[in-house]
Chimera marker file (.cmm) of the C-alpha trace (Angstrom):
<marker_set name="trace">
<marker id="1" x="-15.988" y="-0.393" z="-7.324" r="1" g="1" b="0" radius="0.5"/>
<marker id="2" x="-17.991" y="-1.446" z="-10.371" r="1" g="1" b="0" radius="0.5"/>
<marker id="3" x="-19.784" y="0.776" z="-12.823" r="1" g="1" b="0" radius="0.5"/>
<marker id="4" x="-21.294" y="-0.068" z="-16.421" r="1" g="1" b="0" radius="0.5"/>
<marker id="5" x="-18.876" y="0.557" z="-18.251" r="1" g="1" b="0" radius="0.5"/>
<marker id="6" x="-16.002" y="-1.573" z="-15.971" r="1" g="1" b="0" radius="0.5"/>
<marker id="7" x="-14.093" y="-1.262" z="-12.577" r="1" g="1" b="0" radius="0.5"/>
<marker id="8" x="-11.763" y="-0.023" z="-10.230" r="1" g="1" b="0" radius="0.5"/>
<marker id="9" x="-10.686" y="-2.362" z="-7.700" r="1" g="1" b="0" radius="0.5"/>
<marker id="10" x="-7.621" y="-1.156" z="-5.232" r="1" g="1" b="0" radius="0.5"/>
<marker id="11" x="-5.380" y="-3.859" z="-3.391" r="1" g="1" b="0" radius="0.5"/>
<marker id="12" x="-3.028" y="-1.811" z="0.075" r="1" g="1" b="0" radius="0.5"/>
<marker id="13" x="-1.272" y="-3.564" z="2.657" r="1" g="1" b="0" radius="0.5"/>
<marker id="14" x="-0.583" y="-2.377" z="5.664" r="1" g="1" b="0" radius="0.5"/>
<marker id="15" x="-1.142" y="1.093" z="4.926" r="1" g="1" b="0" radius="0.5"/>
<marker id="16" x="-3.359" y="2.702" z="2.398" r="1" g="1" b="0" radius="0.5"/>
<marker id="17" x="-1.535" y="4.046" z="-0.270" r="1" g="1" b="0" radius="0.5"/>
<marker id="18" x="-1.852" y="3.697" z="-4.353" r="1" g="1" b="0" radius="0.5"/>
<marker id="19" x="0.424" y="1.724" z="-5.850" r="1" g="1" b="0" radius="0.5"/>
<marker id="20" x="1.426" y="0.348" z="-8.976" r="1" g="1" b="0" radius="0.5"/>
<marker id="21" x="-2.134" y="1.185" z="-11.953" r="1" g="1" b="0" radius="0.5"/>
<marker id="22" x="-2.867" y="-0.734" z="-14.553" r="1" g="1" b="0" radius="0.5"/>
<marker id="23" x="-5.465" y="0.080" z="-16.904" r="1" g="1" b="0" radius="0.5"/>
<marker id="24" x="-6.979" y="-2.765" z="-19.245" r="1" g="1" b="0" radius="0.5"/>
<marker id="25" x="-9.551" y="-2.992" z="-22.157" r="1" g="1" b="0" radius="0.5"/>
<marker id="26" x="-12.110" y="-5.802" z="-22.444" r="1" g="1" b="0" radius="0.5"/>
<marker id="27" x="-12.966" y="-4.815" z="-26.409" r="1" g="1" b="0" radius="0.5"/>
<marker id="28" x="-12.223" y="-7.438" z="-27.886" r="1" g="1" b="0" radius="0.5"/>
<marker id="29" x="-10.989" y="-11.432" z="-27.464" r="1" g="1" b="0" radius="0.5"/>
<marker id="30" x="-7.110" y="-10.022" z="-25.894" r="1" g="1" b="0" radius="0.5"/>
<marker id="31" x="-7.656" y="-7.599" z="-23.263" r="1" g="1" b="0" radius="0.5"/>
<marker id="32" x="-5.345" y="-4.667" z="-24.105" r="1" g="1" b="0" radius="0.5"/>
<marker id="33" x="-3.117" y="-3.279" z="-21.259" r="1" g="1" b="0" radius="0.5"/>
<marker id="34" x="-1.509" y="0.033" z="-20.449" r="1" g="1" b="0" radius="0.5"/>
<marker id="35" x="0.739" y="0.653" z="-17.111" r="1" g="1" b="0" radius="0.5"/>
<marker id="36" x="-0.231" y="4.296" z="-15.470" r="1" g="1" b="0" radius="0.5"/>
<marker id="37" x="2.038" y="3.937" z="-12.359" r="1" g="1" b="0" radius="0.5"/>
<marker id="38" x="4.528" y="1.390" z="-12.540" r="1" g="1" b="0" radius="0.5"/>
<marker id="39" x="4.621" y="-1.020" z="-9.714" r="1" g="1" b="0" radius="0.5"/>
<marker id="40" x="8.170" y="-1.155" z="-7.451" r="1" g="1" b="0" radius="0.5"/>
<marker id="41" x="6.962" y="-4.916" z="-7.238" r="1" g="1" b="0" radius="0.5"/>
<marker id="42" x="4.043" y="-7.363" z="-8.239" r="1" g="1" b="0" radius="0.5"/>
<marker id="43" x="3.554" y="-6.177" z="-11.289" r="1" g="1" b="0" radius="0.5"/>
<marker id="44" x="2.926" y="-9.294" z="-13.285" r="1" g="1" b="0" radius="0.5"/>
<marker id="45" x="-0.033" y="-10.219" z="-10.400" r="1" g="1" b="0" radius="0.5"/>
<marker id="46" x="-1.159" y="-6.483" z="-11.385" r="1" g="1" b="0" radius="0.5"/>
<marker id="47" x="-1.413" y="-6.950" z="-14.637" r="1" g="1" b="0" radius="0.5"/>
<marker id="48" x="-2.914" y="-10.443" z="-14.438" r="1" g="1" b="0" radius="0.5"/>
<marker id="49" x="-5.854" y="-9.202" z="-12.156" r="1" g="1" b="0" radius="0.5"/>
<marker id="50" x="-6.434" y="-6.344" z="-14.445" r="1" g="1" b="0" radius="0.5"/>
<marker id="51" x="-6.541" y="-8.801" z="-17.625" r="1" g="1" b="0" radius="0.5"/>
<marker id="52" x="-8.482" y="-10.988" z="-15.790" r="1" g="1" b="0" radius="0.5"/>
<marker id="53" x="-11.213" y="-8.548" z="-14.710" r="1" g="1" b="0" radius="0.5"/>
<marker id="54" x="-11.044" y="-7.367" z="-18.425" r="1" g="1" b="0" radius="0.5"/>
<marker id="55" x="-11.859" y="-11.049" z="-19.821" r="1" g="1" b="0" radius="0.5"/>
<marker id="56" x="-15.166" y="-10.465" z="-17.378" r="1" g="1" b="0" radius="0.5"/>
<marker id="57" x="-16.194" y="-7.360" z="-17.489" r="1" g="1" b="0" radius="0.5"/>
<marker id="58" x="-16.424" y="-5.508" z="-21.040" r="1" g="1" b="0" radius="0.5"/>
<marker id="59" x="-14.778" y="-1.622" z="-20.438" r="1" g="1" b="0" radius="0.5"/>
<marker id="60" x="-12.154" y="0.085" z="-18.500" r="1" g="1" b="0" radius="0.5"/>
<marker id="61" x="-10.868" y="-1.749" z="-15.708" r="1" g="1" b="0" radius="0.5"/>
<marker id="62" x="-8.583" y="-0.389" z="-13.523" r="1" g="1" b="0" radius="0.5"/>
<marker id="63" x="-6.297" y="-2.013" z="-10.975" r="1" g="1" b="0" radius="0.5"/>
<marker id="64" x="-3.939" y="-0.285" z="-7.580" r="1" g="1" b="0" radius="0.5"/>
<marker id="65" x="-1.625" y="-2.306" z="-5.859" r="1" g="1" b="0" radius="0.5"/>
<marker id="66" x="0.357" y="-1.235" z="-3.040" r="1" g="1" b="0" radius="0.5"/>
<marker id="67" x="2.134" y="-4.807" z="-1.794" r="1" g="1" b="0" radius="0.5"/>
<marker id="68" x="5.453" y="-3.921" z="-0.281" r="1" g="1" b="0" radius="0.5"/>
<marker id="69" x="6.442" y="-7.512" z="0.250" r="1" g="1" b="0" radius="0.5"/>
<marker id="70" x="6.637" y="-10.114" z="-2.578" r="1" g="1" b="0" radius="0.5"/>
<marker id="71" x="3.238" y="-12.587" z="-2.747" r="1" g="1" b="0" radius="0.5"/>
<marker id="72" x="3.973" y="-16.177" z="-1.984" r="1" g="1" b="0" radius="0.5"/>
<marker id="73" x="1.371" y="-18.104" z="-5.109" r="1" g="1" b="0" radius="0.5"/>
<marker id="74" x="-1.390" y="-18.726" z="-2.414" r="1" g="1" b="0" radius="0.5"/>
<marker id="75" x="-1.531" y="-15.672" z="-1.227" r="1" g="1" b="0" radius="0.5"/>
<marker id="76" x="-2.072" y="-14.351" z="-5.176" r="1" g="1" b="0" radius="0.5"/>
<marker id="77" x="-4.163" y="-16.613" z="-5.859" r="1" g="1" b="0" radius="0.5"/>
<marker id="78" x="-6.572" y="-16.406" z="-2.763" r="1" g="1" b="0" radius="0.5"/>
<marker id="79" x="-6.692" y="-12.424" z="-3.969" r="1" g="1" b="0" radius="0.5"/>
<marker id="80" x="-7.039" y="-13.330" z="-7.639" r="1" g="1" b="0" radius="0.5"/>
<marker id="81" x="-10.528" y="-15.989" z="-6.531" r="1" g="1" b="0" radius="0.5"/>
<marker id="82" x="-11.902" y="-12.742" z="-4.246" r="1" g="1" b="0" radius="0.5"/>
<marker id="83" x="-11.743" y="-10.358" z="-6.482" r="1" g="1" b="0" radius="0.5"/>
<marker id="84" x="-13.118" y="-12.650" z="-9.013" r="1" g="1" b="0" radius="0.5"/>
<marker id="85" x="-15.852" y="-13.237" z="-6.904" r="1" g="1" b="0" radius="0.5"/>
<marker id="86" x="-16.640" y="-10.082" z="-5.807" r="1" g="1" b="0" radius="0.5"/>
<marker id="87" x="-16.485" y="-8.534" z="-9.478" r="1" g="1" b="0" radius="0.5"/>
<marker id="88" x="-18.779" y="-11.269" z="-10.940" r="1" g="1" b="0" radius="0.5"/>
<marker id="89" x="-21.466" y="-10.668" z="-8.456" r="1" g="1" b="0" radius="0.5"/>
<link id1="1" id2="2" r="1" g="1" b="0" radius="0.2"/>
<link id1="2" id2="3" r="1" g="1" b="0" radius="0.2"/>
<link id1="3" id2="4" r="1" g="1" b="0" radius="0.2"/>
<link id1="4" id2="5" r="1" g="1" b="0" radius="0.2"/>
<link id1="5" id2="6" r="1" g="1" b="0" radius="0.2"/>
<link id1="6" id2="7" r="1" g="1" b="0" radius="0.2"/>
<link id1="7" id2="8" r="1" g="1" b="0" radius="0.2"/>
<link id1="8" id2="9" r="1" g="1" b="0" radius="0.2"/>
<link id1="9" id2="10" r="1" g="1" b="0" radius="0.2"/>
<link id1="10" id2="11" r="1" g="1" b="0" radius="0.2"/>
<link id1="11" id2="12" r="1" g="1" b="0" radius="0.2"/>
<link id1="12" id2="13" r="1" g="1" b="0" radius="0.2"/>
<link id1="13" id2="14" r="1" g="1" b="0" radius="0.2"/>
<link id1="14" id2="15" r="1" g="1" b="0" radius="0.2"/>
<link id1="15" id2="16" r="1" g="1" b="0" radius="0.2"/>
<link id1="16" id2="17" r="1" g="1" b="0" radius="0.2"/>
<link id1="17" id2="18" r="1" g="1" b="0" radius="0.2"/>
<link id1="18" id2="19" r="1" g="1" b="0" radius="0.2"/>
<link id1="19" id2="20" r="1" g="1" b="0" radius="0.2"/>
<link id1="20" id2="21" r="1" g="1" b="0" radius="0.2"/>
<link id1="21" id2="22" r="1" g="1" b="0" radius="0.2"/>
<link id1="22" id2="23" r="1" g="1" b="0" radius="0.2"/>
<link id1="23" id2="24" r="1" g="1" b="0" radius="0.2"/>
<link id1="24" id2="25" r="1" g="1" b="0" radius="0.2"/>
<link id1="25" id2="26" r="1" g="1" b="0" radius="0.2"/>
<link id1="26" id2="27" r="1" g="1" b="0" radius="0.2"/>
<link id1="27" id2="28" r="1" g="1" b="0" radius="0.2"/>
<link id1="28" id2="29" r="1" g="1" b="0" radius="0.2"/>
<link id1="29" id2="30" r="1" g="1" b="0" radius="0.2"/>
<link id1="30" id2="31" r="1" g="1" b="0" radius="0.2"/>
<link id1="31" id2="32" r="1" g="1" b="0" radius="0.2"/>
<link id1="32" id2="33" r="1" g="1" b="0" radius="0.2"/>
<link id1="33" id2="34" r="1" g="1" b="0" radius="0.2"/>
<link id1="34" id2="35" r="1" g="1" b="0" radius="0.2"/>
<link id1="35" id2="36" r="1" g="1" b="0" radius="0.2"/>
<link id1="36" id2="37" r="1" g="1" b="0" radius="0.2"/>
<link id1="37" id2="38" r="1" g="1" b="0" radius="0.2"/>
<link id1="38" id2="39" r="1" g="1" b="0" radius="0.2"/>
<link id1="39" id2="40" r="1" g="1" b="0" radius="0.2"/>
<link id1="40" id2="41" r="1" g="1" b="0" radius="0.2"/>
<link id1="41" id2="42" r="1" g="1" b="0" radius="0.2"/>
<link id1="42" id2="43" r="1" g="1" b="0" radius="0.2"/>
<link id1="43" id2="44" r="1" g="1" b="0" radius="0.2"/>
<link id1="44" id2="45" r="1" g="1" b="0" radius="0.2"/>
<link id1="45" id2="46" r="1" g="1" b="0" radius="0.2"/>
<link id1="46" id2="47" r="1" g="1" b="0" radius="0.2"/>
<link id1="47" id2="48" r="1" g="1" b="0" radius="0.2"/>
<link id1="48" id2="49" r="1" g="1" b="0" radius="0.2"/>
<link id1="49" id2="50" r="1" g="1" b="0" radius="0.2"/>
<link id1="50" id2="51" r="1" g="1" b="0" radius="0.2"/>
<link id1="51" id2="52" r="1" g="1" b="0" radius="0.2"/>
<link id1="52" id2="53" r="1" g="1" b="0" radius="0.2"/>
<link id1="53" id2="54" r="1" g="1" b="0" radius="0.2"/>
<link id1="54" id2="55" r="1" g="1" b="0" radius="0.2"/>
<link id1="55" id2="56" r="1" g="1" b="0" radius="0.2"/>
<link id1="56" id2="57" r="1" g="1" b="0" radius="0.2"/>
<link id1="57" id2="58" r="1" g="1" b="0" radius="0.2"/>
<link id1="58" id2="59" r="1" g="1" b="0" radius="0.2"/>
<link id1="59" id2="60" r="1" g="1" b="0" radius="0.2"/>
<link id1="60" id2="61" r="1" g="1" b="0" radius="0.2"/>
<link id1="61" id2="62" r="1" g="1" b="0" radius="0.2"/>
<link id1="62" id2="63" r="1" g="1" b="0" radius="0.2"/>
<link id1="63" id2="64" r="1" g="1" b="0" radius="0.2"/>
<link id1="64" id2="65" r="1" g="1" b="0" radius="0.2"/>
<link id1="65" id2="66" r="1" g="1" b="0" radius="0.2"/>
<link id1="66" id2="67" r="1" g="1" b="0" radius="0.2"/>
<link id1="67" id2="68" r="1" g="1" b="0" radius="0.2"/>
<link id1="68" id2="69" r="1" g="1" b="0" radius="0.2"/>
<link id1="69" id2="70" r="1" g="1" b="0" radius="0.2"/>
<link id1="70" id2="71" r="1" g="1" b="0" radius="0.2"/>
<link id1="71" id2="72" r="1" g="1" b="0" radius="0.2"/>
<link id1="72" id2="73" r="1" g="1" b="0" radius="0.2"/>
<link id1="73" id2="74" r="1" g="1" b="0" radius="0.2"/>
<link id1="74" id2="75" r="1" g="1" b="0" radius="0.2"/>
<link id1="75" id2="76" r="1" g="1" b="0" radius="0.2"/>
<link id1="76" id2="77" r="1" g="1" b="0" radius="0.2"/>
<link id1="77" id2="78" r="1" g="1" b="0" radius="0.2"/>
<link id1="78" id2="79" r="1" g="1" b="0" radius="0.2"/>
<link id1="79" id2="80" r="1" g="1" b="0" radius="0.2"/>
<link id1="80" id2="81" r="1" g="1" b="0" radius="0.2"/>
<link id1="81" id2="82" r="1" g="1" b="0" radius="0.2"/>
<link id1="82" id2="83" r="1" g="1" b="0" radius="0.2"/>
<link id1="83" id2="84" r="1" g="1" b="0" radius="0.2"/>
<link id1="84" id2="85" r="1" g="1" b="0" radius="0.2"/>
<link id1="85" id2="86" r="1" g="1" b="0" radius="0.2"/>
<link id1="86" id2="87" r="1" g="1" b="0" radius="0.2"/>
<link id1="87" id2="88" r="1" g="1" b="0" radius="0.2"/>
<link id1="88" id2="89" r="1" g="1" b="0" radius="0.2"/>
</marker_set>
């Protein structure tokens, strides 16, 4: 979901659940990131979405994954381009 002041975007497999949040700040030239939830796994990929939507989109921008099973890099990065895409819309 986007809103004017940033974003919420939430990433489930298989079943809809939240998973790991991260919350990031596009103020400045570093997006600054805080963990909410921890992840059990992915949690690098979280918080490189979440930075990456942050370096777009000035505000709060706030990531959910639930990924039970490790990403393979294609896989991330196929997610990473959507998202991307959708967000810059």
């Amino acid at each position: 979901m986007r809103f004017d002041n940033g974003s919420f975007v939430c990433i489930t497999e298989g079943q809809n659940k939240i998973g790991g949040m991260l919350a990031s700040i596009g103020a400045g030239s570093v997006p600054v990131s805080n963990m909410i939830i921890p992840a059990k796994s992915e949690s690098l990929f979280l918080k490189l979405i979440s930075q990456r939507l942050s370096s777009i989109i000035k505000g709060i921008n706030i990531v959910s994954a639930f990924i039970p099973q490790e990403l393979d890099g294609k896989t991330a990065n196929t997610l990473i381009a959507k998202i991307k895409e959708f967000v810059e819309k």
